[in-house]
Structure formats: structure tokens, C-alpha cells
BATOR-411600 format. One record per residue: residue in three letters; y, z, x of N, C-alpha, C in turn. Coordinates in steps of 0.1 Angstrom, whole numbers, plus 5000, padded with zeros to 4 digits. Each point is the difference from the previous one (the first is absolute). Layout:
BEGIN
<ALA <Y Z X> <Y Z X> <Y Z X>>
...
END
This chain:
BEGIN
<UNK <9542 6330 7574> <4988 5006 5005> <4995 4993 5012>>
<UNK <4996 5003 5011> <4997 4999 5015> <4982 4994 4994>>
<UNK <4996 4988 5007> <4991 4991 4995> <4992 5001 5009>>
<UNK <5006 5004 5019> <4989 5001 5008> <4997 5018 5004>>
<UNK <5010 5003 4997> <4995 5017 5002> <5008 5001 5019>>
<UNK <5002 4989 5004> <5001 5007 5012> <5013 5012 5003>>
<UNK <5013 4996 4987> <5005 5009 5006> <5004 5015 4998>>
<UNK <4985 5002 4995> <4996 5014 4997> <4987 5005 5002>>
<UNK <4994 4993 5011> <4986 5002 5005> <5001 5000 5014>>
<UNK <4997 5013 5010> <4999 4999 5011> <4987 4996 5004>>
<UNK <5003 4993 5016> <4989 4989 5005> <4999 5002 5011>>
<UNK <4988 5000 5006> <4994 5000 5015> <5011 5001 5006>>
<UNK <5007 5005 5010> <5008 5002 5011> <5011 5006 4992>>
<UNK <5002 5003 4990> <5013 5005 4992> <5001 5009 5008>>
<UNK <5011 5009 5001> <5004 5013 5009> <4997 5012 4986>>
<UNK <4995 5009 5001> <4996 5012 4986> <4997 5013 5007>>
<UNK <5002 5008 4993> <5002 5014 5005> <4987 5003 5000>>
<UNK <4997 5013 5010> <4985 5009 5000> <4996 5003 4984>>
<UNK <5012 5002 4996> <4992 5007 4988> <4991 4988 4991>>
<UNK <5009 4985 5000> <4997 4991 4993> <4986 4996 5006>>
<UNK <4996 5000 5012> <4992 4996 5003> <4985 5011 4996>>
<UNK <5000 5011 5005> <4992 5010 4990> <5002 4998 4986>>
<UNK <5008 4999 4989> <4997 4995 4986> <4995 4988 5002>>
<UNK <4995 4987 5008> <4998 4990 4997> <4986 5004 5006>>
<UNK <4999 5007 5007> <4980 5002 5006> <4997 5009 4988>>
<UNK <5004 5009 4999> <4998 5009 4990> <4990 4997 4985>>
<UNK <5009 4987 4993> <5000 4997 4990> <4983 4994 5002>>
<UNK <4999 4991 5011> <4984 4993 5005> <4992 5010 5003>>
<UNK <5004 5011 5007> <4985 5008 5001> <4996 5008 4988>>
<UNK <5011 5006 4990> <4995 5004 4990> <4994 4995 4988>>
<UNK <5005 4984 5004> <4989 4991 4989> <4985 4999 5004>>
<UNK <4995 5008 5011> <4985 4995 5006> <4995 5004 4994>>
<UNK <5000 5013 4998> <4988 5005 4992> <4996 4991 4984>>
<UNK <5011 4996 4995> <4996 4994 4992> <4992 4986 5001>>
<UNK <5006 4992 5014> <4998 4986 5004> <4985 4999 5007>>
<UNK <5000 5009 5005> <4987 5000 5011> <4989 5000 4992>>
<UNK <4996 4982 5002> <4984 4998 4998> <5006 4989 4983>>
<UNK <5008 4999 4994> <5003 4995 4990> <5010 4985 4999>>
<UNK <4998 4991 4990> <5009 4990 5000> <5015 5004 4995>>
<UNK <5007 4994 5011> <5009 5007 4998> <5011 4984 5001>>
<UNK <5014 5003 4992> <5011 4991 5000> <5011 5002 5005>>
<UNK <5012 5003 5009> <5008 5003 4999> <5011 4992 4992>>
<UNK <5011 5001 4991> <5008 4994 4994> <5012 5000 5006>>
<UNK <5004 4991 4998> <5021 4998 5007> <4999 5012 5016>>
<UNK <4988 4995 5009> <4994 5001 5014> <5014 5000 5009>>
<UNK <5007 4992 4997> <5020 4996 5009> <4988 4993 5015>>
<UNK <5007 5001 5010> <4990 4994 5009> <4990 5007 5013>>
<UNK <4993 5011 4986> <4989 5006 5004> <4995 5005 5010>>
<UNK <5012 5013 5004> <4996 5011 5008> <4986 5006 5002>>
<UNK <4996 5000 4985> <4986 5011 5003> <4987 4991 4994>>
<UNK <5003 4984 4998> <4991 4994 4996> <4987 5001 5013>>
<UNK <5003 4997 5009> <4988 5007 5013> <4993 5016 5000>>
<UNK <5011 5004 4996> <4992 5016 4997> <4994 5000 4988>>
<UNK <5000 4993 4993> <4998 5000 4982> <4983 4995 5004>>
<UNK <5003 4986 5008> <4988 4996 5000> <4986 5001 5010>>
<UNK <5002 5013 5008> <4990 5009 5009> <4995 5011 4990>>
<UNK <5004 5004 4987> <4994 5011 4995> <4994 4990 4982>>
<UNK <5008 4990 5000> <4992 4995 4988> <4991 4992 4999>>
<UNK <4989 4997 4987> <4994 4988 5001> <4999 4991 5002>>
<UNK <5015 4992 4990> <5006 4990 5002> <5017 5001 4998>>
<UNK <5011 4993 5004> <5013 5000 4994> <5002 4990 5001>>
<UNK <5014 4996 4988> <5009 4992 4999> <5010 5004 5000>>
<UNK <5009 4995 5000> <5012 5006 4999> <5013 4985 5002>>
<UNK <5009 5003 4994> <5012 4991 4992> <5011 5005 4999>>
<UNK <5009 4992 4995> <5014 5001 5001> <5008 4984 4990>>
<UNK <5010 5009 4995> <5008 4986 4994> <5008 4993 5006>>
<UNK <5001 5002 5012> <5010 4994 5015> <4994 4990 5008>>
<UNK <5001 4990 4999> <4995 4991 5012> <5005 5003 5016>>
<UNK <5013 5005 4998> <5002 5000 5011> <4999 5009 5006>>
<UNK <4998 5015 4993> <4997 5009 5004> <4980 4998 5006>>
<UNK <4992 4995 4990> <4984 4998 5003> <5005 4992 5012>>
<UNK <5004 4993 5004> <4997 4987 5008> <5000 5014 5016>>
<UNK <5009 5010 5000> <5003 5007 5010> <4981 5008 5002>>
<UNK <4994 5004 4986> <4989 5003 5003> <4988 4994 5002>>
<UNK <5001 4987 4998> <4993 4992 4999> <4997 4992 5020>>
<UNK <5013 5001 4999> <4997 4998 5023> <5000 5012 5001>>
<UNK <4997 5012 5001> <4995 5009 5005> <4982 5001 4999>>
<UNK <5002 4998 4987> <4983 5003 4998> <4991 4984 4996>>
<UNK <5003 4997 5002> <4994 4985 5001> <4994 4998 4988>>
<UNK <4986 4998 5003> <4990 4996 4990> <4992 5016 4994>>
<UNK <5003 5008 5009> <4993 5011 5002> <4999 5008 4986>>
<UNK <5013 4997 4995> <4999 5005 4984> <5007 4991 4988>>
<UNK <4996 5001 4989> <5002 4990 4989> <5010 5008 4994>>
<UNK <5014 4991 5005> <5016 5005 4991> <5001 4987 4994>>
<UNK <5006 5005 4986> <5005 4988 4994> <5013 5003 4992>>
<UNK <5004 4993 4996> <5012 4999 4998> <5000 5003 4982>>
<UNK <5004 5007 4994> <4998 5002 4984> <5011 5011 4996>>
<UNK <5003 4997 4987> <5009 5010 4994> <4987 5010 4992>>
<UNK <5008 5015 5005> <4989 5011 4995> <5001 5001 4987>>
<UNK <5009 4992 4992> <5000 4998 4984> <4989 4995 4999>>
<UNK <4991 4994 5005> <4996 4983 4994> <4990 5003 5009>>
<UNK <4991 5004 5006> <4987 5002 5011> <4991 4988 5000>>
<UNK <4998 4994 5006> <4994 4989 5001> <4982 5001 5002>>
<UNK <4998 5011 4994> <4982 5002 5001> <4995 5004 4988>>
<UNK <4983 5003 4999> <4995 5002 4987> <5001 5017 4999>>
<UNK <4996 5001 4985> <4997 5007 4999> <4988 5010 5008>>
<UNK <5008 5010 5000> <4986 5016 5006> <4998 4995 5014>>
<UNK <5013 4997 5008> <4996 4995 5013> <5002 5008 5014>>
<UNK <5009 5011 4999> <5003 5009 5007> <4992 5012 5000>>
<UNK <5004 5009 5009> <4993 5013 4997> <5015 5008 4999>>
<UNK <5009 4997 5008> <5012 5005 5006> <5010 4990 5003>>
<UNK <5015 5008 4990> <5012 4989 4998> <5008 5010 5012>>
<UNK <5007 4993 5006> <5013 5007 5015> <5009 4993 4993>>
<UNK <5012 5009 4995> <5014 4997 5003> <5008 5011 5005>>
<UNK <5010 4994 5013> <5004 5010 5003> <5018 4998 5002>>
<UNK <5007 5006 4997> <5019 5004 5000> <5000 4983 4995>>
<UNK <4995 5000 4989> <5003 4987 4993> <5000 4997 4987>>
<UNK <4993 5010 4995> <5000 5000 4981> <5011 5000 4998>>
<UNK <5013 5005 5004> <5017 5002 4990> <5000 4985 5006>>
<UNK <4995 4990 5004> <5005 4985 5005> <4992 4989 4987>>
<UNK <4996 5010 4990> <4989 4986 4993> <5007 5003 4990>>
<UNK <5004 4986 4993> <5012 5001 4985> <4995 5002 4987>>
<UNK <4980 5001 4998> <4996 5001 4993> <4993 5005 4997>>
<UNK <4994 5018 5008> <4996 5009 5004> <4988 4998 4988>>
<UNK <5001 5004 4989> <4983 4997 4991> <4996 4992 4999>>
<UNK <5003 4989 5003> <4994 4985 5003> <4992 5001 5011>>
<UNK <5007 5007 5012> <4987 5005 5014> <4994 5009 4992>>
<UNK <5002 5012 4997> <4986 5007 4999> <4989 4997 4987>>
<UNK <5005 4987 4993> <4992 5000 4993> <4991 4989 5012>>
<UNK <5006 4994 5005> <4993 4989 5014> <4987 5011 5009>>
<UNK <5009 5008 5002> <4988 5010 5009> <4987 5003 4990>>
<UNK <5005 5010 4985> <4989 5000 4993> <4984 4986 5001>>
<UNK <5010 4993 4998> <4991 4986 4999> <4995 4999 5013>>
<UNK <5002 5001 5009> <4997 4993 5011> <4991 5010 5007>>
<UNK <5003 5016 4999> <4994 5005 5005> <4988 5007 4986>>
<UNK <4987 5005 5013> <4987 5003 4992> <5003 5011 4997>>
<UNK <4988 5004 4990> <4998 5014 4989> <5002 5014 5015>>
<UNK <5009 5006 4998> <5001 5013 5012> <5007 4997 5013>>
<UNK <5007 4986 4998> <5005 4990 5012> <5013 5014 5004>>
<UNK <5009 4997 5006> <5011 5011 5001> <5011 4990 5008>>
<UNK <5011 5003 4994> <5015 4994 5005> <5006 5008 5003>>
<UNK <5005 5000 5015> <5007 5009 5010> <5012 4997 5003>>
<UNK <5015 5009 4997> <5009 4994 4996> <5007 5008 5012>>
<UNK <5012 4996 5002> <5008 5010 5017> <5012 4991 4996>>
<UNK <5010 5013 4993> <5013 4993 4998> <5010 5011 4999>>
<UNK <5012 4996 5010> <5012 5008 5001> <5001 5010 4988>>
<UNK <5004 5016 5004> <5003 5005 4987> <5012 5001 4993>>
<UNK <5005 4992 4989> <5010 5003 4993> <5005 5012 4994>>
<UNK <4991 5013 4998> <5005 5010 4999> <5005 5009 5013>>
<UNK <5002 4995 5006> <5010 5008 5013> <5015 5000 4998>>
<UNK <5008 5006 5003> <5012 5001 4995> <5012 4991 5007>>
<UNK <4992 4996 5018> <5010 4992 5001> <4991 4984 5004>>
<UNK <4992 5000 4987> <4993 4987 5002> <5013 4986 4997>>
<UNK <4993 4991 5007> <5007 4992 5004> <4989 4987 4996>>
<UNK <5008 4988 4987> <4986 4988 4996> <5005 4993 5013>>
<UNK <4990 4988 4994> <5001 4987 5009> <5013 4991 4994>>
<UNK <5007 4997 5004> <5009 4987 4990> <4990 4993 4997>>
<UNK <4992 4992 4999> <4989 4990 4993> <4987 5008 4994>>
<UNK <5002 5014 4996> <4989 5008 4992> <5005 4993 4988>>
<UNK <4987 5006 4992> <5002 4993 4984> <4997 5016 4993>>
<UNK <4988 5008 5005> <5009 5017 4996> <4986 5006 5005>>
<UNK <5002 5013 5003> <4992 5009 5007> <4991 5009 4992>>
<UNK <4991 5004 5002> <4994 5010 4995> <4993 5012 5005>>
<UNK <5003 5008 4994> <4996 5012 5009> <4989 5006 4989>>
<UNK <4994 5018 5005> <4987 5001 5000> <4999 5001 4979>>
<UNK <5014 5004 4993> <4998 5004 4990> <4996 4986 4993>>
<UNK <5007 4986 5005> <5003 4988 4997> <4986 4991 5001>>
<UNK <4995 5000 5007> <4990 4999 5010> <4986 5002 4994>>
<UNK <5000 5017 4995> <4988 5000 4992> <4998 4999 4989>>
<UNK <5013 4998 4992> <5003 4997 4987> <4994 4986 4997>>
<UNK <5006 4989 5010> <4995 4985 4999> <4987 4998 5003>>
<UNK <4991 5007 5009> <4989 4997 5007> <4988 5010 4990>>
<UNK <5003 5009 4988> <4995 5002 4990> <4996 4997 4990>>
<UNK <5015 4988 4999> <4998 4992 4988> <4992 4984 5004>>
<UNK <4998 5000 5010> <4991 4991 5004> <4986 5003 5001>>
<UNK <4993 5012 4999> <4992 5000 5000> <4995 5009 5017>>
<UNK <5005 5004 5007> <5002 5009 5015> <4999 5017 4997>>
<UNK <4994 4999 5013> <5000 5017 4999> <5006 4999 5020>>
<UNK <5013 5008 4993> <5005 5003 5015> <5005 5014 5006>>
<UNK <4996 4997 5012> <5007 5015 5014> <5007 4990 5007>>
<UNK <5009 5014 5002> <5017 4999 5009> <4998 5010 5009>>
<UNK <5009 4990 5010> <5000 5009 5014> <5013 5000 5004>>
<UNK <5002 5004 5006> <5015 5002 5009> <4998 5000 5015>>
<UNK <5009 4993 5003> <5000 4993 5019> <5014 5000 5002>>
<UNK <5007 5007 5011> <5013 5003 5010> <5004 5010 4991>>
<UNK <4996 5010 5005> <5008 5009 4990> <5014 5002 5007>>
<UNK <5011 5001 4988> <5009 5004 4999> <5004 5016 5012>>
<UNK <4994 5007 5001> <5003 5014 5006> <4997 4995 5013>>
<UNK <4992 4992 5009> <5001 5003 5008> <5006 4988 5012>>
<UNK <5014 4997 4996> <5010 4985 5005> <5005 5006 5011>>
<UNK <5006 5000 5003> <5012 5003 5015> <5007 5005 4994>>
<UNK <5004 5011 5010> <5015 5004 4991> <5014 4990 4999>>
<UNK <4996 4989 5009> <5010 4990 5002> <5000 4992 4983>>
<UNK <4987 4997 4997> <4998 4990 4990> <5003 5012 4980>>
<UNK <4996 5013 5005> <5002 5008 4990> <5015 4997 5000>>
<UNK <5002 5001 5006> <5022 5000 5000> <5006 4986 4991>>
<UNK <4991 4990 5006> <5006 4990 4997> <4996 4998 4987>>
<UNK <4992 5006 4997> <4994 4993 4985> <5011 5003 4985>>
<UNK <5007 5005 5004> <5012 5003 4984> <5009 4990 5006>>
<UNK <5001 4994 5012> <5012 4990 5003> <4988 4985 4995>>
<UNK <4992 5002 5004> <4991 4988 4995> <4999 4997 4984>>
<UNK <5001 5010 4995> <5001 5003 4984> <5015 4994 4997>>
<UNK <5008 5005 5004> <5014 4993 4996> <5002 4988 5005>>
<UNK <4994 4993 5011> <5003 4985 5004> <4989 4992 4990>>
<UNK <4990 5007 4998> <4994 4990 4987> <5006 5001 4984>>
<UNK <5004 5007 4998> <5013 5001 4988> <5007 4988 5005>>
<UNK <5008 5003 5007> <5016 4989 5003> <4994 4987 5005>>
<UNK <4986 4997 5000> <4991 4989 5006> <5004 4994 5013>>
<UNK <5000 5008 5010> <5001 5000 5016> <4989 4999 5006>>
<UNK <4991 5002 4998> <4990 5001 5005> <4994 4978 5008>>
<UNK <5002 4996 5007> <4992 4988 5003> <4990 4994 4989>>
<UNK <5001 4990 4996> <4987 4990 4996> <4994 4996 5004>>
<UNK <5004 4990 5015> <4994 4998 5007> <4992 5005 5011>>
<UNK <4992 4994 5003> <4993 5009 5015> <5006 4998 5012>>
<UNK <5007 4989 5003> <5008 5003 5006> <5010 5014 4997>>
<UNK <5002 5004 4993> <5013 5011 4998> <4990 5010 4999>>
<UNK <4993 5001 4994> <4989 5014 5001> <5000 5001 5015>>
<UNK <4992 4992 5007> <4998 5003 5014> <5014 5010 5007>>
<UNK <5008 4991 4999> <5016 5006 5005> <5002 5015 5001>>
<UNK <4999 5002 4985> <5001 5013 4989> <4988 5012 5012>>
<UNK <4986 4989 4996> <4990 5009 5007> <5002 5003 5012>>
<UNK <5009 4998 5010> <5003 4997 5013> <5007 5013 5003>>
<UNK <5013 5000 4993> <5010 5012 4998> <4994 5013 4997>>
<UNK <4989 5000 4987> <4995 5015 5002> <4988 5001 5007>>
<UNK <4992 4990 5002> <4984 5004 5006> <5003 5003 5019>>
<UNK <5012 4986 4998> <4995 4995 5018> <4993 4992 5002>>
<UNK <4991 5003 5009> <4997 4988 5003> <4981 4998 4991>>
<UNK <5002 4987 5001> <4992 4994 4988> <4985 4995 5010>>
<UNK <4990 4997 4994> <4986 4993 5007> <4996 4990 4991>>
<UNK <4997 4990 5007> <4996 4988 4993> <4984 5001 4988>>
<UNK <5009 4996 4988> <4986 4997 4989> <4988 4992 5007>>
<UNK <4989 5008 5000> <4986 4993 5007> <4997 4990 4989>>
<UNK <4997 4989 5007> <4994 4986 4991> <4985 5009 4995>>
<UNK <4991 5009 5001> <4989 5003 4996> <5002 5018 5009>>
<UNK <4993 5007 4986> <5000 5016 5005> <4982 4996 5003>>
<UNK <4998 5013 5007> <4986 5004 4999> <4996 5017 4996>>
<UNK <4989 5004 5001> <4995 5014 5001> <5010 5015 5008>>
<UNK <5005 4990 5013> <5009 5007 5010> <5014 4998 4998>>
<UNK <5005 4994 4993> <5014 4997 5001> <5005 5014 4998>>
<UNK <4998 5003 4991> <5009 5017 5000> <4991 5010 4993>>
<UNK <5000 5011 4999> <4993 5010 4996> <5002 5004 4989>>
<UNK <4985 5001 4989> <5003 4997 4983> <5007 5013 4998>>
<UNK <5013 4999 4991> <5003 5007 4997> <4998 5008 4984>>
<UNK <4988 5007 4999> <4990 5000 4983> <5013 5002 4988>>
<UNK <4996 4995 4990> <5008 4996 4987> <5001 5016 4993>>
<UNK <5006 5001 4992> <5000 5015 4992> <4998 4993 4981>>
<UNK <4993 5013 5000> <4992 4994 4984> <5010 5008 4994>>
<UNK <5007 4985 4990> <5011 5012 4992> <4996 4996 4987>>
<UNK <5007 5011 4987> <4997 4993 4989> <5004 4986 4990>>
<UNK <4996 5001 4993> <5001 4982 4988> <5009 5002 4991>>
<UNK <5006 5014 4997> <5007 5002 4988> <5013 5000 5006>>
<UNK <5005 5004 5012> <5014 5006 5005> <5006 4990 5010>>
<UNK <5009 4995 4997> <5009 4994 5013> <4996 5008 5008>>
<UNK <5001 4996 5017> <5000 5005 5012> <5014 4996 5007>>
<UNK <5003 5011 5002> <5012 4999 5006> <5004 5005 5019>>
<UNK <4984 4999 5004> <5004 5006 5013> <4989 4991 5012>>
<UNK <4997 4985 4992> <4991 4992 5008> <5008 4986 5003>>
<UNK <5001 4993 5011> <5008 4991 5001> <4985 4985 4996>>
<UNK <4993 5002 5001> <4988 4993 4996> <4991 5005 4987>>
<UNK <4997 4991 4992> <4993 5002 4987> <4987 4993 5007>>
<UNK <4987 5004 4991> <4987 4993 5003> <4995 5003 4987>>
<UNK <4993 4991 4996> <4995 4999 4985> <4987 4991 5007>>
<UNK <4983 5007 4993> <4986 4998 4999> <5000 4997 4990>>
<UNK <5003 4992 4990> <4996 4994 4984> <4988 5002 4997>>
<UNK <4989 5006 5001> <4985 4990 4991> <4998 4995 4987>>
<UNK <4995 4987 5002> <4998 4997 4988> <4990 5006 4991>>
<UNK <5003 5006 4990> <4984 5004 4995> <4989 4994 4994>>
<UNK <4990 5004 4999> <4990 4992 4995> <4996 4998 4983>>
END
């Protein structure tokens, strides 16, 4: 198991496709409405693309990661300007009823002991607090894990656990499936059979490569998005009972109830 995350975490100057970069703004603007005006935390942050945008629409934030060496990358970016610290999202290092709003985002299938966090959020966050979740969907047909996942969940999985904790949740759907390239529609049953025969890169080095051959040419990961980096592309409200099989992005609004 990979201890610092870097070689499955892209980073400021990484080379990433349009699309990646719209699901990485995406995921920050549609947590505003929840975040704006509220204490807010981000969890396993990596080195904190939208911790600057997070912190023009909220009260207060924090935000963390279990990487030193990944924080140390956000930490000279944003100086003093915001309070990152370094903690495992098992184990939260604050009191009780202290949040308003928990952020995790394409990082839940990375935590090895998934109801140990959400019993951590319950606790940590207040009566009507809400935990906002943005994670690859596994019900796609030619989904593809991480080598260092510990296991994924999707919307049926998802609301099953975050009910039994005590949550009342809405699902959204982000990149839909119907509307790819016809270049990337083509590839996607060859992408399905190279993650069978496990061809597919681990590294980001080799992803990039991979990304190179079908995107082209690639634009550097911004150390910090803003309001303008790209244009929101709105979430689709799907249901809590059914796999989704036609969103390349999940979004999960947990509230906790009162």
C-alpha cells in the first residue's frame, strides 16, 4: 500500500486532459451552495486545488490530508493563508459538532476503514452538518480502480452505508457518458479489455503516456482553480435506489439528520 499517495495523485503542473480538468472545477463549484457562509473541512485535500476557492465562499476552512509530502506541496502554495494539517480521516483530530460541512473528494475507495470515517464525520460534524462526497463511478462498464483503492462505492452502496449512519442523501451525476467524442466512445470497450488483462498504467507517469495517445495534447494541473477556470458544468439529480450507469462522476449530499 503506497504511504505517500504521490503515485496516484496528480499535482500542480501534472499534464491532464480538458475533461479532467472540468471534473476537478466541477466537483468545487457544486459544493458552494452548500459551503457558502459555513464551516467547512475538506478531508484527504491531496495538495489543494480548490482549497482557495473553498475559502472565498466559506466561513472558515480546514482542510488535510494523510501525506506529508503531498500537504508540504500545499502548504508553499498557500502559506499561512489557510489551516492544513496533516491527519488520518479515520482519526479527526477535533471536537465534537465542529463542522458545518465535511469535503471528500475521488478519495473515499482510498480509506481502509470506510465506517470508522463516517462514523468520524457523524461526530465531528453538527445536527443538519452535510458530507459531500465526489467519487469515480464503479458502475460504469469499462470502469477502471486505482491499484491502491481499498474498494469503491457507488450510488446503491453509498446510500445504503450513509443510512445506516444516520444521513439522508441526494446523488447527482457529472460527465455524462453520452456526450464523449466519438474518438473516446470507440475506445471505451478497448479500455474495458485492457483493465481486465491489467494494462492499463499505475503510475502517473504511464497514465500521462496512455493520456497522450488518446487525448493529445495535455494542459498543466493549476496549483489553485478559481470561479473562471472553466465553465460549471451543472450535476444531474439521479436516483438512490439504482446503479447509474451513464455518469463518469458520482456526487453524494449526505445530511445528517437531526
Amino acid at each position: 500500500m503506497s504511504t505517500t499517495y504521490l503515485e496516484v495523485t496528480e499535482l500542480a503542473g501534472d499534464g491532464i486532459t480538458a475533461e479532467q480538468l472540468k471534473r476537478l472545477c466541477n466537483r468545487y463549484y457544486w459544493a458552494e451552495e452548500f459551503c457558502k457562509g459555513k464551516d467547512v473541512l475538506e478531508v484527504a485535500c491531496g495538495s489543494g486545488p480548490g482549497l482557495g476557492y473553498l475559502s472565498t465562499i466559506s466561513k472558515s476552512l480546514v482542510a488535510g490530508d494523510i501525506s506529508p509530502e503531498i500537504l508540504k506541496i500545499a502548504r508553499n502554495h498557500y502559506k499561512d493563508s489557510i489551516d492544513i494539517r496533516q491527519f488520518d480521516a479515520c482519526l479527526m483530530p477535533f471536537a465534537d459538532a465542529f463542522f458545518d460541512v465535511i469535503i471528500i473528494f475521488e478519495a473515499i475507495y482510498y480509506l481502509p476503514e470506510i465506517e470508522k470515517f463516517i462514523n468520524e464525520c457523524k461526530r465531528v460534524l453538527r445536527r443538519g452538518g452535510t458530507l459531500l462526497i465526489a467519487t469515480a463511478n464503479k458502475d460504469l462498464y469499462d470502469f477502471t480502480p486505482s491499484p491502491y483503492s481499498n474498494a469503491y462505492y457507488g450510488v446503491v452502496e453509498l446510500s445504503k452505508l450513509l443510512e445506516r449512519h444516520g444521513f439522508e442523501s441526494t446523488f447527482y451525476g457529472g460527465t455524462s457518458t453520452k456526450d464523449l467524442s466519438h474518438k473516446q466512445k470507440v475506445i471505451r470497450p478497448l479500455k474495458k479489455i485492457a483493465s481486465k488483462m491489467k494494462l492499463i498504467p499505475k503510475t502517473m507517469h504511464g497514465k500521462k503516456w496512455l493520456k497522450k495517445i488518446i487525448f493529445g495534447q495535455l494542459i498543466p494541473m493549476p496549483t489553485e482553480i478559481n470561479a473562471s477556470t472553466t465553465v460549471y458544468e451543472s450535476c444531474i439529480a439521479i436516483k438512490s435506489g439504482k446503479a447509474d450507469t451513464t455518469h463518469k462522476v458520482i456526487f453524494c449530499a449526505a445530511h445528517l439528520k437531526n
